[in-house]
C-alpha positions as CSV (number, residue, x, y, z in Angstrom):
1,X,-33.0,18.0,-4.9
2,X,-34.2,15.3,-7.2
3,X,-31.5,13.5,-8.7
4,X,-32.1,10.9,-12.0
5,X,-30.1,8.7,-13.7
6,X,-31.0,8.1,-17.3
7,X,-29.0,3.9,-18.1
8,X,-27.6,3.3,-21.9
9,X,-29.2,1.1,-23.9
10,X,-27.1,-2.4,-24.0
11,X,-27.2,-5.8,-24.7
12,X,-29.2,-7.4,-20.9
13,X,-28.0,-10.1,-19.2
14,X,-29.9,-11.8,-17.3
15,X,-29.8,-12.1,-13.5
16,X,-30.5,-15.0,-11.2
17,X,-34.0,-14.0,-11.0
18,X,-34.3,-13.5,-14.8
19,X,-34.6,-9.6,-14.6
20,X,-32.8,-7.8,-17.2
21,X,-30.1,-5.9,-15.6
22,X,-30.0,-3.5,-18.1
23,X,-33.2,-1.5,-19.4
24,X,-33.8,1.7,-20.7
25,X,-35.5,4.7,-18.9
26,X,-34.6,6.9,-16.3
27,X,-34.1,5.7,-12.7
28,X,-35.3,7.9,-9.9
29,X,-34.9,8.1,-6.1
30,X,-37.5,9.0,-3.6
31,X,-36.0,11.3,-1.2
32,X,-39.3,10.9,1.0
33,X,-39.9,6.5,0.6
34,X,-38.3,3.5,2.6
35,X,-34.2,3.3,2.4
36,X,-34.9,1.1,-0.5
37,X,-36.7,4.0,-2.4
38,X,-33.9,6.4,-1.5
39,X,-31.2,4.5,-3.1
40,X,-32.8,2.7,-6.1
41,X,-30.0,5.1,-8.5
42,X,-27.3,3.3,-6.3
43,X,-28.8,-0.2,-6.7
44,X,-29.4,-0.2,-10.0
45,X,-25.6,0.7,-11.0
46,X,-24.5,-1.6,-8.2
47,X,-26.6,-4.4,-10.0
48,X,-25.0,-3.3,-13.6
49,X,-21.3,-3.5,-11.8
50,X,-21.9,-6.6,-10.6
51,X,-23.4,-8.0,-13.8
52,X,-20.8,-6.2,-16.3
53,X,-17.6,-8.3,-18.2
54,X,-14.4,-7.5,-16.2
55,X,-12.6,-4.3,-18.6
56,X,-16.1,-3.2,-19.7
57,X,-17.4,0.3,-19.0
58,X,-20.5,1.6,-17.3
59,X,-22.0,4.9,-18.6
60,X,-24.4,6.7,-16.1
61,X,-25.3,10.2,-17.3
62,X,-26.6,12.1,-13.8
63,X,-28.7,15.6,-14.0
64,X,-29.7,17.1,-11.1
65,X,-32.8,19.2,-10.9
C-alpha cells in the first residue's frame, strides 16, 4: 500500500534551520527505506503541528493507492 499526503498551500514560517515548514507537493513514504523514509508523511505534519498558531487548523488530505 502506498500512502501520500498532498499539504495545502499556506503562508511558511520558517524553522530554526530556515526550511519552510510549509510547501506544496505531495509527501510520500518509502515502505522499503530507513525508518526515516517510512515516516516522512508523519514528520512532515508533526513539523506543521509544531510550527502552527495555537486555534489554527491543519488540513492533510490522505489517498491511499
Amino acid at each position: 500500500m502506498v500512502t501520500t499526503a498532498a499539504l495545502a498551500v499556506l503562508p511558511a514560517t520558517a524553522h530554526a534551520d530556515d526550511t519552510p515548514l510549509v510547501t506544496t507537493g505531495p509527501v510520500f513514504n518509502d515502505p522499503s527505506g530507513d525508518a526515516t523514509a517510512r515516516k516522512e508523511i508523519l514528520t512532515k505534519i508533526g513539523r506543521l503541528a509544531q510550527g502552527a498558531a495555537a486555534g489554527s487548523r491543519i488540513r492533510v488530505p490522505i489517498y491511499l493507492m
